[in-house]
N, CA, C and O atoms as a GROMACS GRO file, in nm:
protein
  344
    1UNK      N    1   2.602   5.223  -3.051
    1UNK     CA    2   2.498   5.160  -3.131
    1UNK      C    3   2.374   5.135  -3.045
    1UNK      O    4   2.370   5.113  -2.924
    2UNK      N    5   2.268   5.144  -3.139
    2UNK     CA    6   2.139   5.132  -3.001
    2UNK      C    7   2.032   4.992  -3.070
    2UNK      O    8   1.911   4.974  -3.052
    3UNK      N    9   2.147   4.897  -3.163
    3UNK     CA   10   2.077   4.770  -3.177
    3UNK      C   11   2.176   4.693  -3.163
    3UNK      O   12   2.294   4.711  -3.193
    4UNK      N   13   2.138   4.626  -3.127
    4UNK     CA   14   2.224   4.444  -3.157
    4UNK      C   15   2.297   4.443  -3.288
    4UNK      O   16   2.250   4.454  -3.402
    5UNK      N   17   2.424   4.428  -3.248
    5UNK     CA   18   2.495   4.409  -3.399
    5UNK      C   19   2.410   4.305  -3.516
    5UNK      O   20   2.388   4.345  -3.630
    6UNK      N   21   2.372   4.183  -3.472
    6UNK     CA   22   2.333   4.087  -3.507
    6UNK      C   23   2.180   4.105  -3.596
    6UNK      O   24   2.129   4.034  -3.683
    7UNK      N   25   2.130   4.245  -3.526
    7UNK     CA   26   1.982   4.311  -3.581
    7UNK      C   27   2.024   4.404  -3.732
    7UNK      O   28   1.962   4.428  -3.835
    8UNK      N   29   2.176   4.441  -3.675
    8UNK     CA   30   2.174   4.532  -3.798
    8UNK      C   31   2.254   4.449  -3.880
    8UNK      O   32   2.281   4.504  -3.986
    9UNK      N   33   2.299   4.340  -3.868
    9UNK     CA   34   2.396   4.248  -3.976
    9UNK      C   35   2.252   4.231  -4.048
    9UNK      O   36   2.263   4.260  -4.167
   10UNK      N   37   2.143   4.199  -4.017
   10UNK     CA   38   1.971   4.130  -4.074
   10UNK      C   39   1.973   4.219  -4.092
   10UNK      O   40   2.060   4.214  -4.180
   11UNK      N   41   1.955   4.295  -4.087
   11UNK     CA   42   1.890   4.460  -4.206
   11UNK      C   43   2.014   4.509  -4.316
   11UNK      O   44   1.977   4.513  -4.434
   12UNK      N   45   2.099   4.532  -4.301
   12UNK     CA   46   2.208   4.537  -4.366
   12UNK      C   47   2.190   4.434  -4.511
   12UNK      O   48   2.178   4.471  -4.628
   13UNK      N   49   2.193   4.303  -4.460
   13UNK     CA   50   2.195   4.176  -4.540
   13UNK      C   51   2.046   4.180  -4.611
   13UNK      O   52   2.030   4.112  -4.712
   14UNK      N   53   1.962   4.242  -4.572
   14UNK     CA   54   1.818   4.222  -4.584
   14UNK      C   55   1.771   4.318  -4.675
   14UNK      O   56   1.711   4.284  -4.777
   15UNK      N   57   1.794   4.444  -4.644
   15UNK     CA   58   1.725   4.566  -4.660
   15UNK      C   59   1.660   4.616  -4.826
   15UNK      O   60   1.614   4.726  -4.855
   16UNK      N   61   1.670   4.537  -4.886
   16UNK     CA   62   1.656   4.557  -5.066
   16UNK      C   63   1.494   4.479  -5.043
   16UNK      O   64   1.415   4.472  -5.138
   17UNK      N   65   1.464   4.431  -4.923
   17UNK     CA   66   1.308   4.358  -4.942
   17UNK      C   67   1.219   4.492  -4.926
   17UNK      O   68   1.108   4.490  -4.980
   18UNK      N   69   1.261   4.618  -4.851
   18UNK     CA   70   1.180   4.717  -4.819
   18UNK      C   71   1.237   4.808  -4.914
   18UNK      O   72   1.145   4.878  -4.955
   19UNK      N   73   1.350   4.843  -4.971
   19UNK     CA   74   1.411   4.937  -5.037
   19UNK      C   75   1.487   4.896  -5.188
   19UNK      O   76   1.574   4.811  -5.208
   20UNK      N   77   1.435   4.968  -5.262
   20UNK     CA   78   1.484   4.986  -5.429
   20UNK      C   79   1.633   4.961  -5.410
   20UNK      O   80   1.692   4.879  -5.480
   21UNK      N   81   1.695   5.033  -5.313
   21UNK     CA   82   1.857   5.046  -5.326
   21UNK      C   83   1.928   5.026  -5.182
   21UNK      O   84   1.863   5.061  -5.083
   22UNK      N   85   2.022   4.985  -5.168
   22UNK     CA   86   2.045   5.011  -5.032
   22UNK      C   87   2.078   5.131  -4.961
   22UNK      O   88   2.156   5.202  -5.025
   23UNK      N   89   2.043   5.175  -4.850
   23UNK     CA   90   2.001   5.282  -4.746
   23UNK      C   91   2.148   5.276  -4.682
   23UNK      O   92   2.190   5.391  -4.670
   24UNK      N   93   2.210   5.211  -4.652
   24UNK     CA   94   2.303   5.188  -4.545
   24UNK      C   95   2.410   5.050  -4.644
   24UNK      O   96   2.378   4.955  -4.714
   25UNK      N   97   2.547   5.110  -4.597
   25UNK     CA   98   2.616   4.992  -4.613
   25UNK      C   99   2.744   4.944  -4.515
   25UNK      O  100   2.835   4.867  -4.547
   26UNK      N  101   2.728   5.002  -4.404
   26UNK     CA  102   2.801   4.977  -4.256
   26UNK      C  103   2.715   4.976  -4.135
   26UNK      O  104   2.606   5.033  -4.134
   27UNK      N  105   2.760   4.914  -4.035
   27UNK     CA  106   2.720   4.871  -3.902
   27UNK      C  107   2.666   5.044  -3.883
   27UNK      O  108   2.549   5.083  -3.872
   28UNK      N  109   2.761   5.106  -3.882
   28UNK     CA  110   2.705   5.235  -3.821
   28UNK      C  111   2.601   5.329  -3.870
   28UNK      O  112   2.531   5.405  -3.802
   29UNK      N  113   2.603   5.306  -4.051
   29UNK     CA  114   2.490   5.341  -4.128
   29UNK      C  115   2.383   5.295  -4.056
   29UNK      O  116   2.323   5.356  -3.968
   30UNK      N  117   2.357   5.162  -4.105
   30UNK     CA  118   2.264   5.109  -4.077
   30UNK      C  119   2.167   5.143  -3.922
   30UNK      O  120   2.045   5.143  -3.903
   31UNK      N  121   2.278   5.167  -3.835
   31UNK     CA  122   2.248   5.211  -3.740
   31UNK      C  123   2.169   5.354  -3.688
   31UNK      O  124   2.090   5.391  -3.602
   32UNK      N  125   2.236   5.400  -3.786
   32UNK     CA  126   2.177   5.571  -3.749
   32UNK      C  127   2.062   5.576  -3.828
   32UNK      O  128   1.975   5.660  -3.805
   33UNK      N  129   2.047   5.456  -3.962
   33UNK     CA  130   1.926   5.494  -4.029
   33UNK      C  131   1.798   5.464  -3.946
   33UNK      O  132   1.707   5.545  -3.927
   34UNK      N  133   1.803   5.348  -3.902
   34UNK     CA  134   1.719   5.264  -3.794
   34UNK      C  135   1.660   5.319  -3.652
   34UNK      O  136   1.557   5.300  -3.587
   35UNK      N  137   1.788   5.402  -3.636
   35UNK     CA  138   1.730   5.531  -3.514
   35UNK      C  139   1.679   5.630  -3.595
   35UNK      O  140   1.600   5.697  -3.529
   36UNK      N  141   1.687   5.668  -3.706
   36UNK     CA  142   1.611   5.773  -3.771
   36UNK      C  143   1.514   5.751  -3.799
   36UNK      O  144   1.434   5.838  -3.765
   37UNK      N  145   1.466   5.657  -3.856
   37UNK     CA  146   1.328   5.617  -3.872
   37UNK      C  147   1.259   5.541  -3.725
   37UNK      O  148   1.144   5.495  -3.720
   38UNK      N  149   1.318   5.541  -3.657
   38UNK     CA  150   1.228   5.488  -3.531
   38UNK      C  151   1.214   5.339  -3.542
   38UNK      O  152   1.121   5.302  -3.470
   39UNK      N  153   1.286   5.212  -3.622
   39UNK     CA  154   1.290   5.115  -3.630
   39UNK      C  155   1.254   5.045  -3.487
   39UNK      O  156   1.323   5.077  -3.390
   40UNK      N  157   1.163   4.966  -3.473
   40UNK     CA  158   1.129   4.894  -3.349
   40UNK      C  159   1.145   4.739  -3.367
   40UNK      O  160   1.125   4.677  -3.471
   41UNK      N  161   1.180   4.694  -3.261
   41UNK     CA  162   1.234   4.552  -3.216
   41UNK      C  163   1.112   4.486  -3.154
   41UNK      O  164   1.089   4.501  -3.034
   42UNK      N  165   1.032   4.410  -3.234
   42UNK     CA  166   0.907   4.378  -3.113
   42UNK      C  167   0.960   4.178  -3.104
   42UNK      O  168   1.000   4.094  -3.185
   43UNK      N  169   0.931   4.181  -2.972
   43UNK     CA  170   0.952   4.046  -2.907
   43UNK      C  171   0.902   3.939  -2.994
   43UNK      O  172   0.965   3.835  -3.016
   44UNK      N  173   0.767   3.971  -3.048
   44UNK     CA  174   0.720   3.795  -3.088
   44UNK      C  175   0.618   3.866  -3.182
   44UNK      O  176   0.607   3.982  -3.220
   45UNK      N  177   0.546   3.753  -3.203
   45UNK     CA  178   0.439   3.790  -3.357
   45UNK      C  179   0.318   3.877  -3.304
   45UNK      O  180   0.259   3.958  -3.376
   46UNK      N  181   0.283   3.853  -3.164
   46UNK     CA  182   0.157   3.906  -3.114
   46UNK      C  183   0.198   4.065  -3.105
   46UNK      O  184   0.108   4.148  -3.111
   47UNK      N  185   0.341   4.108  -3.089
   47UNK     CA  186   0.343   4.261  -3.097
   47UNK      C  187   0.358   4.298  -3.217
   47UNK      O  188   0.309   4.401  -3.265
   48UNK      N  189   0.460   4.176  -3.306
   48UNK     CA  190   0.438   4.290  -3.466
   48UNK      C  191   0.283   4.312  -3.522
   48UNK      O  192   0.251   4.396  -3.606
   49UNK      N  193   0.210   4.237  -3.469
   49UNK     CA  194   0.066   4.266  -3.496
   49UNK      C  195  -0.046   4.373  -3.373
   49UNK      O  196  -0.165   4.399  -3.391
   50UNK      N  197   0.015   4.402  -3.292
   50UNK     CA  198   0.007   4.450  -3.194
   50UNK      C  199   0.037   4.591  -3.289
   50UNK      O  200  -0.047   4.659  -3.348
   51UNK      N  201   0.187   4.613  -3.284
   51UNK     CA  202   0.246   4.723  -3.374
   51UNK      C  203   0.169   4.804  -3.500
   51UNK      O  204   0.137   4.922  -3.516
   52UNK      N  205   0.154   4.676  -3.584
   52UNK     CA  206   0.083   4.736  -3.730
   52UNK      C  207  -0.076   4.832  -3.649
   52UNK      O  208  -0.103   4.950  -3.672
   53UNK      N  209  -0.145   4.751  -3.571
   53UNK     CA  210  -0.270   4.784  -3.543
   53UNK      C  211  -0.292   4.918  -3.493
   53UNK      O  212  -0.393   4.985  -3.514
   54UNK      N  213  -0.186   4.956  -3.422
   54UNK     CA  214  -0.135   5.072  -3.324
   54UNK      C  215  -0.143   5.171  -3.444
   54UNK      O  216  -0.212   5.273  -3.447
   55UNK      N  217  -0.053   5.122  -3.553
   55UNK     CA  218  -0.027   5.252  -3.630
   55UNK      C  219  -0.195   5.246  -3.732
   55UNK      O  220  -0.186   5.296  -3.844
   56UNK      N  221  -0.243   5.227  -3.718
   56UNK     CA  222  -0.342   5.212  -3.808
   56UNK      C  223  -0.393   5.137  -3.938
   56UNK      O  224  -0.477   5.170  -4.021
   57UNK      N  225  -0.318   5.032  -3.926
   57UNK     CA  226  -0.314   4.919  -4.008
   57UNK      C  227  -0.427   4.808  -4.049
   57UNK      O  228  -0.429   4.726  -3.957
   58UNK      N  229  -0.493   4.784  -4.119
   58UNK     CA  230  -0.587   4.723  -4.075
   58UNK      C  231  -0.547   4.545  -4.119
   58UNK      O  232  -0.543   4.506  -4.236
   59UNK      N  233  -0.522   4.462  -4.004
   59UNK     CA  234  -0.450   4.333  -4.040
   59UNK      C  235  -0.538   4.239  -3.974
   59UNK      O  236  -0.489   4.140  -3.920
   60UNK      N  237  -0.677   4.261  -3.973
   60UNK     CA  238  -0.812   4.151  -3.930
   60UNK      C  239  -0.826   4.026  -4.064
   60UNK      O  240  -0.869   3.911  -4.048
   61UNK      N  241  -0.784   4.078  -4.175
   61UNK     CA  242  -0.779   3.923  -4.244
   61UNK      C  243  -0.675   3.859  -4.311
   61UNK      O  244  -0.668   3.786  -4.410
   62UNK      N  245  -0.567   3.923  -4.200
   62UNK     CA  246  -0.388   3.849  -4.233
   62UNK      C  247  -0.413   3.743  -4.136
   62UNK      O  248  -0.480   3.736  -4.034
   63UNK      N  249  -0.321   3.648  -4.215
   63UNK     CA  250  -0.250   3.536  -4.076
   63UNK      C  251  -0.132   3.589  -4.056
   63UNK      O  252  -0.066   3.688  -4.089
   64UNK      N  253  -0.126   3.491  -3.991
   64UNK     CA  254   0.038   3.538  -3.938
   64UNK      C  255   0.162   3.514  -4.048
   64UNK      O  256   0.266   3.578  -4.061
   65UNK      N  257   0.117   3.409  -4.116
   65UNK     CA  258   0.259   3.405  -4.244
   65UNK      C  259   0.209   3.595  -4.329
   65UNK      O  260   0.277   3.695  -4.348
   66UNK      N  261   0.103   3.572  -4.350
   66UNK     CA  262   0.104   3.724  -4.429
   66UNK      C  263   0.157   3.879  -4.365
   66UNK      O  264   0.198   3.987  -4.408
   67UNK      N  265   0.130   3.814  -4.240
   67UNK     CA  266   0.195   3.985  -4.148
   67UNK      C  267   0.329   3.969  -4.167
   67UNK      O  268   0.379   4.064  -4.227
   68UNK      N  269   0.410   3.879  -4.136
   68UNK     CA  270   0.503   3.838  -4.113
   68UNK      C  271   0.618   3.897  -4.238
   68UNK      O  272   0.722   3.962  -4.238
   69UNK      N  273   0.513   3.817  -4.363
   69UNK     CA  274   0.591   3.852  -4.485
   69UNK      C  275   0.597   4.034  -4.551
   69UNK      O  276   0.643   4.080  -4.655
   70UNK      N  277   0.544   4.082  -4.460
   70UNK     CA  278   0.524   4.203  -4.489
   70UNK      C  279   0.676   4.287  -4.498
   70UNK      O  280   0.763   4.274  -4.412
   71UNK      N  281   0.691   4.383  -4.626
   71UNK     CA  282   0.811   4.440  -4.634
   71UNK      C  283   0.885   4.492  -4.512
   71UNK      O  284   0.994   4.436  -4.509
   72UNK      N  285   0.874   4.551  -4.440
   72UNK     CA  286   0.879   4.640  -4.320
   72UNK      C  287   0.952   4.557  -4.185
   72UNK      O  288   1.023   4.598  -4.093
   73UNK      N  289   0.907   4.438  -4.214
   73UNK     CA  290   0.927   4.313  -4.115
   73UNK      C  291   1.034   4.231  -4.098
   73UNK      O  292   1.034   4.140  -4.181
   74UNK      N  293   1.134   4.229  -4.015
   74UNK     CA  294   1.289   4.165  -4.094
   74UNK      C  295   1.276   4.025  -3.941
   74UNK      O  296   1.297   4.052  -3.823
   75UNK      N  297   1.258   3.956  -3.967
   75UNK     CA  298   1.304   3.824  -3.869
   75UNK      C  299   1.431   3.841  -3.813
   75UNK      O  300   1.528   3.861  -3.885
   76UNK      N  301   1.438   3.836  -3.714
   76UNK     CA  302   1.598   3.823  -3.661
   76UNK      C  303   1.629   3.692  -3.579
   76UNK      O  304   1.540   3.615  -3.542
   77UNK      N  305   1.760   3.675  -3.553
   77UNK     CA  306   1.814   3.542  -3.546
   77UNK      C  307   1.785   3.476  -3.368
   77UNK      O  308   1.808   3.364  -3.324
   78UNK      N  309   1.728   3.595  -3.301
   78UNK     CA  310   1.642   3.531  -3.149
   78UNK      C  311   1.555   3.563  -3.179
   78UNK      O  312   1.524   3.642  -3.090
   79UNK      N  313   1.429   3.563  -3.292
   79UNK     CA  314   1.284   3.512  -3.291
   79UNK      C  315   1.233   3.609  -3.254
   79UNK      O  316   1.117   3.612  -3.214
   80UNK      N  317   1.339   3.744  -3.261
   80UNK     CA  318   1.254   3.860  -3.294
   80UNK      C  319   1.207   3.906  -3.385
   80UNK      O  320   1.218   3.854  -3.496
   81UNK      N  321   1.129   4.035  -3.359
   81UNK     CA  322   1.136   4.127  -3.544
   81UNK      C  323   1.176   4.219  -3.482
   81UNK      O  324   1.166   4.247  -3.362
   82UNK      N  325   1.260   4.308  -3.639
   82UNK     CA  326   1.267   4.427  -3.659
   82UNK      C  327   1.162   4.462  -3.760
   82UNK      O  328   1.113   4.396  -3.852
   83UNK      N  329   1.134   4.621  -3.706
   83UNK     CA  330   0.997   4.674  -3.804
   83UNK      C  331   1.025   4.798  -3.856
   83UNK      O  332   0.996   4.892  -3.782
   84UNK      N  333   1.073   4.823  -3.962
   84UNK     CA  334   1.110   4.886  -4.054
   84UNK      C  335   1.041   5.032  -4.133
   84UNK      O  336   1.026   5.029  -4.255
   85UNK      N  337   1.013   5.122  -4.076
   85UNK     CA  338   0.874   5.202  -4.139
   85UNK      C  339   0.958   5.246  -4.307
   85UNK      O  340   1.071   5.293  -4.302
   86UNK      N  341   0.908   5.231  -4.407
   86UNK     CA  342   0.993   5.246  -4.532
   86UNK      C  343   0.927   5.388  -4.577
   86UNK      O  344   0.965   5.444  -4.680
   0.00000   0.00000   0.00000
């Protein structure tokens, strides 16, 4: 596995906020989907905004509750994110 069990239990449990249906319904699904799409783990709020900007996002009149709440964006249980490209 190339996440934290604990990252993919939060996406697993989560994943209907970015997706119509669920994508995955095991540790290992979930897993291979997350390496397939390039799912990234960013440390704190200044990289998921860091992140969006990179890809071409334009997030100059979000706060941070609005980036945050963004589909793509899954909170995890050490005050990370996972970032989800849907």
């Amino acid at each position: 596995m190339n996440y934290k069990k604990e990252y993919l239990e939060v996406f697993l449990k989560k994943q209907e906020q970015l997706f119509d249906e669920p994508v995955a319904e095991t540790l290992e699904e979930a897993d291979e989907f997350l390496d397939e799409c390039m799912a990234v783990v960013a440390d704190n709020y200044r990289a998921v905004r860091d992140y969006f900007e990179e890809n071409g996002a334009d997030t100059a009149g979000m706060s941070r509750e609005e980036l945050l709440e963004q589909a793509e964006v899954f909170a995890l249980p050490d005050g990370k994110y996972l970032i989800v490209e849907g």
